[in-house]
C-alpha positions in Angstrom: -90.5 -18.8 46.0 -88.7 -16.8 43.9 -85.0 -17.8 42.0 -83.2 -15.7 43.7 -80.3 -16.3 46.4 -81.2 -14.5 49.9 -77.2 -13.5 50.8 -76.1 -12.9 47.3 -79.3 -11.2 45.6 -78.2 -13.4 42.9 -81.6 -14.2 40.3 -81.8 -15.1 36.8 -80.6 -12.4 33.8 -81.2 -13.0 30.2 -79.1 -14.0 27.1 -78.8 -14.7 24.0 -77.3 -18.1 22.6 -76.1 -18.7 19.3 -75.8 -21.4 16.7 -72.9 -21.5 14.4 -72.2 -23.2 11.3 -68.5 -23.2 9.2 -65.3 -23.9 9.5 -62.5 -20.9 11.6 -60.5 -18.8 9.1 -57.7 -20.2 11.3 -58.4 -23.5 10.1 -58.6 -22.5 6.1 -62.0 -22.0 6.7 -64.0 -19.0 5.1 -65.0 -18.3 8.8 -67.4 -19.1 11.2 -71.7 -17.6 10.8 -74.2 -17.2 13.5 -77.3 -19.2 11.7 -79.7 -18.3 14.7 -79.8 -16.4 17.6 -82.4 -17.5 20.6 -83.1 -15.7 23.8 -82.7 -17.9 26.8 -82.0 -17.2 31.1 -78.6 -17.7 32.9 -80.4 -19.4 36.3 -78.2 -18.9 39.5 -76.8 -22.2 41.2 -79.3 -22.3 43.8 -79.7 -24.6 47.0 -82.4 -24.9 49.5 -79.9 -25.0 52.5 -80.6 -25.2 56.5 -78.3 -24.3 59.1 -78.0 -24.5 62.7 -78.0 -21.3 64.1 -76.9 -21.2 67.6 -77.5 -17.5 69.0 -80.8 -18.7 68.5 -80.9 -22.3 69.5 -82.7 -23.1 65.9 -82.1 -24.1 62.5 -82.5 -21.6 59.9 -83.5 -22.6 56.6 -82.0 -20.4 53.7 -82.3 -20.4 49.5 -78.3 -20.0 49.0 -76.3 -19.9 46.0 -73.1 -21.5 45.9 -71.1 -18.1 46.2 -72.9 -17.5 49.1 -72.5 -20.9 51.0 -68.8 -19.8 50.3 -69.3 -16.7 52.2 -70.9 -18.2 55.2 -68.1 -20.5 55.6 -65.7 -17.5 55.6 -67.5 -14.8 57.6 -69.9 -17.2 59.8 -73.6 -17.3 60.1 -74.5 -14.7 63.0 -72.5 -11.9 60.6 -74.4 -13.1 57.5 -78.1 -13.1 59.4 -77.1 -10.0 61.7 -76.1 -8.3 57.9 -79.7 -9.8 56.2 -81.7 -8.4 59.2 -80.4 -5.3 58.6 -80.8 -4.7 55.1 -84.9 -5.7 56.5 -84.9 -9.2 55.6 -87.3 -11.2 57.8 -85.3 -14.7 58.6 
């Protein structure tokens, strides 16, 4: 499965991180370098998350993010599955 959240659409993105070295002007410093920059991935907060899902007397199992388990608490299930369906979503 892919890592990507099935309400949200939320998947990994690329960055950059960086390494410093030096002391902030702030500080009396003659400022803070970037010694090395390496690419790395931001990964979404991801759950594997089941749910009971009473319009059709069964659980449904879900790959959430946190965001999303957010929005299911606020809008309900049946509008969050009725909304995925829509958009052609197989659930």
């Amino acid at each position: 499965m892919t890592k990507e959240c099935q309400v949200t659409g939320r998947r990994p993105v690329s960055g950059r991180s960086y390494t410093t070295r030096g002391i902030a002007k702030k500080k009396k410093g003659i400022g803070i370098k970037i010694t090395g920059v390496n690419k790395r991935r931001f990964l979404p907060n991801l759950f594997q998350k089941r749910y009971w899902f009473e319009d059709e007397n069964r659980f449904v199992s879900l790959k959430l993010s946190a965001a999303a388990m957010r929005t299911i608490e606020k809008n309900g299930l049946s509008t969050i599955i009725r909304k995925m369906r829509a958009a052609g979503q197989k659930i």
